[in-house]
C-alpha positions as CSV (number, residue, x, y, z in Angstrom):
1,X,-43.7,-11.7,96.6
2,X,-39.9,-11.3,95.7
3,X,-40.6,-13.0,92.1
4,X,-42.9,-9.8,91.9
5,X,-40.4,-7.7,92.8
6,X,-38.3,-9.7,90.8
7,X,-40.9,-9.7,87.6
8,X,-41.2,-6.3,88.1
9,X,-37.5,-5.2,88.5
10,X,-37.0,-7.1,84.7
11,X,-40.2,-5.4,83.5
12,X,-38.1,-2.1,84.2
13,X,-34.9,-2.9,82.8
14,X,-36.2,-4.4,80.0
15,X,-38.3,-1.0,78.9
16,X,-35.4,1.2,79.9
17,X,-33.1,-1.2,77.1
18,X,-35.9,-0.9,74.8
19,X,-35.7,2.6,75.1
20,X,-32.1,3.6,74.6
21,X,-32.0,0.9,71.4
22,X,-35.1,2.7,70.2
23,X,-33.4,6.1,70.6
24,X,-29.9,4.5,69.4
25,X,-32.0,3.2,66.3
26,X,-33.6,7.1,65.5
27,X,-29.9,8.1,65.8
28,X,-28.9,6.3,63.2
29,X,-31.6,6.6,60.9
30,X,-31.3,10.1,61.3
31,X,-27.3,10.3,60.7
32,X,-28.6,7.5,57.5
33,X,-31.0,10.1,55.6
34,X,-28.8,13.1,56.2
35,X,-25.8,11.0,54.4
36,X,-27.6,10.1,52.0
37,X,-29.2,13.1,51.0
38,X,-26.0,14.8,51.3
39,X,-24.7,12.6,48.8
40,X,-26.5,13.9,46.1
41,X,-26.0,17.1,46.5
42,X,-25.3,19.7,49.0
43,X,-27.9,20.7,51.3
44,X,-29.0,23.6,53.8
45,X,-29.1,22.4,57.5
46,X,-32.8,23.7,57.0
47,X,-33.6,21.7,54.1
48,X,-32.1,18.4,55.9
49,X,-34.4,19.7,59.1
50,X,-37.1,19.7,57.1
51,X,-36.1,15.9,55.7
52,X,-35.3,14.7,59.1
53,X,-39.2,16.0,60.5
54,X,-41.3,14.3,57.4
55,X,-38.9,11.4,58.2
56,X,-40.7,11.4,61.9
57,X,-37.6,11.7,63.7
58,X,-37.7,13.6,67.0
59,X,-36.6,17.5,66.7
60,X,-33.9,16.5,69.8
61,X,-32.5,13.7,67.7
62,X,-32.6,16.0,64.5
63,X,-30.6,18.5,66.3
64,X,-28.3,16.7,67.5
65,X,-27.2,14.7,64.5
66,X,-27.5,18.4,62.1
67,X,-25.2,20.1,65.0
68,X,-22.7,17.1,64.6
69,X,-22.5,17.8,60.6
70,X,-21.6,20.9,60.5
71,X,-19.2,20.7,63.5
72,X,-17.0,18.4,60.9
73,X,-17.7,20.7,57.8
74,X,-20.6,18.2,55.9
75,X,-23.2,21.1,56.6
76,X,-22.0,24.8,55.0
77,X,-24.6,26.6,54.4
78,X,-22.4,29.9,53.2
79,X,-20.4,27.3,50.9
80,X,-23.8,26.1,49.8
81,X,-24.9,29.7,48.8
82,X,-21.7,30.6,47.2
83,X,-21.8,27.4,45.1
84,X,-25.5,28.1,44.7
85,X,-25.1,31.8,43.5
86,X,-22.3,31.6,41.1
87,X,-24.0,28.5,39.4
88,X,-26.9,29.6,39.1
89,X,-25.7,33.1,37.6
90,X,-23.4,31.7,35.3
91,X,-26.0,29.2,33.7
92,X,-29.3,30.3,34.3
93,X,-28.2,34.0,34.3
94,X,-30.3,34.8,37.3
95,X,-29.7,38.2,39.1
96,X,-29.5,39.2,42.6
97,X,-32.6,39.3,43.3
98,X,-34.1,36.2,41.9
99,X,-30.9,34.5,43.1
100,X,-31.6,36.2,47.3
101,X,-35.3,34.5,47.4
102,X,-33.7,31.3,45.9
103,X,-31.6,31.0,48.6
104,X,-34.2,32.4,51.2
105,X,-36.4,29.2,50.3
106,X,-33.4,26.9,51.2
107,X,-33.2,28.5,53.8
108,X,-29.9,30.1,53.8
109,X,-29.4,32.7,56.6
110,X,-29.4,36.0,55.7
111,X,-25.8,36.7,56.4
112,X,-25.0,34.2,54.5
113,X,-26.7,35.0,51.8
114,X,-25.8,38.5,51.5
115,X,-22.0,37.4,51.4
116,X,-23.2,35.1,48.7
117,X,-24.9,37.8,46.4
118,X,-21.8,39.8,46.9
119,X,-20.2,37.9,44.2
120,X,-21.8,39.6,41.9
121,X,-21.5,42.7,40.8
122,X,-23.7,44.9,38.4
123,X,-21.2,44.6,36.0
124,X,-21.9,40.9,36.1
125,X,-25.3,41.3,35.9
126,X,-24.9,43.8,32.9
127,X,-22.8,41.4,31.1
128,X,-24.7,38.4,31.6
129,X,-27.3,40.3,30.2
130,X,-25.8,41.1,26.7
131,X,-25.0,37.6,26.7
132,X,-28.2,36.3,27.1
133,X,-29.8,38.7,24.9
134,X,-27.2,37.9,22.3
135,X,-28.4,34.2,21.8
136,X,-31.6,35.0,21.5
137,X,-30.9,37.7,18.5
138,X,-30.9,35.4,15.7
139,X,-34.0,33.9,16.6
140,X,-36.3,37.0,16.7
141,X,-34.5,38.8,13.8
142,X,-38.1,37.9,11.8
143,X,-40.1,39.6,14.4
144,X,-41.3,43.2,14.1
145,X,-39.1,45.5,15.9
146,X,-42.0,46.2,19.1
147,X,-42.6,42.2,19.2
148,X,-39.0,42.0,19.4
149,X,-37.9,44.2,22.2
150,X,-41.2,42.8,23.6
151,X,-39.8,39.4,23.5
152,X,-36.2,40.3,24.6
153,X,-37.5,42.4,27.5
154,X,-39.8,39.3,28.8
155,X,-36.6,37.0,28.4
156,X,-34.8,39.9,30.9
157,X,-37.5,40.7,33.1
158,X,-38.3,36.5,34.0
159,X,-34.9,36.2,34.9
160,X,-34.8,39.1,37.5
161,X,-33.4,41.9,36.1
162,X,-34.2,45.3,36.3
163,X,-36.2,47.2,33.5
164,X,-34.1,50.0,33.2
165,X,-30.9,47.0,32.5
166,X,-33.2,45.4,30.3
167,X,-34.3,48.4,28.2
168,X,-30.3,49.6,27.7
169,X,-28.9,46.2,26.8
170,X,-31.3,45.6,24.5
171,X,-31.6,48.4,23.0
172,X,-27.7,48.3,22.7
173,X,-28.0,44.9,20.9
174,X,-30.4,46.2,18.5
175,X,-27.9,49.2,17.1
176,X,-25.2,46.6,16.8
177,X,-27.3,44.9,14.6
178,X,-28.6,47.5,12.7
């Protein structure tokens, strides 16, 4: 009778180890994949959720270990979306607009996206427009004049901006080279 006790007294023990080294174990291969994904590049806390879940680790466990990354600064989502929006407007030459569902799908708040996008300003926009419209001058000099403002309009219009911007920088363009 007492090595039953006994028996089951180590049976206990012996699942409630098991149970904080499995826990200890999802810890760490929770703080693993958020390092590592962090390292090459930065990441929203949602995106990094969304990692942590396909990985199977518990949402408590997630939690914890995304709470614990941004208390010491690895997680920024407003940095992120200020990197994020002057990047992508300088060398894509997105606007607002395509750049505020970009960040929506990473899942960037919309605080801090809206202090993001203020960044910009139309006169950005307006001049990243000229400039984009300017490199692609030369190569639709041989088209006719409707097939060209066709073309110049679809390069504007894919990229976000607003026809009425479109229509005035390129028509703009096309007196400067006349």
């Amino acid at each position: 009778m007492l090595s039953n006790l006994l028996q089951s007294q180590l049976t206990w023990n012996s699942d409630l180890l098991e149970q904080e080294l499995s826990q200890q174990n999802l810890e760490q291969d929770a703080r693993n994949i958020v390092l590592r994904k962090l390292s090459y590049s930065p990441r929203t806390r949602s995106e990094l959720s969304d990692d942590l879940a396909a990985a199977a680790i518990p949402d408590s466990i997630a939690e914890q270990v995304l709470n614990r990354y941004v208390e010491v600064g690895l997680i920024d989502d407003a940095a992120l979306a200020e990197l994020w929006v002057t990047s992508r407007q300088r060398t894509k030459g997105s606007t607002r607009s395509v750049l505020k569902h970009e960040l929506r799908k990473k899942g960037v708040s919309n605080d801090d996206a809206a202090a993001a996008l203020a960044l910009i300003t139309d006169d950005d926009e307006y001049e990243r427009a000229r400039r984009l419209i300017a490199t692609k001058l030369r190569a639709t000099e041989r088209l006719a004049p409707k097939a060209r403002t066709r073309r110049l309009m679809g390069l504007l219009l894919r990229r976000g901006y607003p026809p009425n911007l479109a229509l005035a920088v390129i028509t703009e363009a096309l007196a400067e080279c006349e």
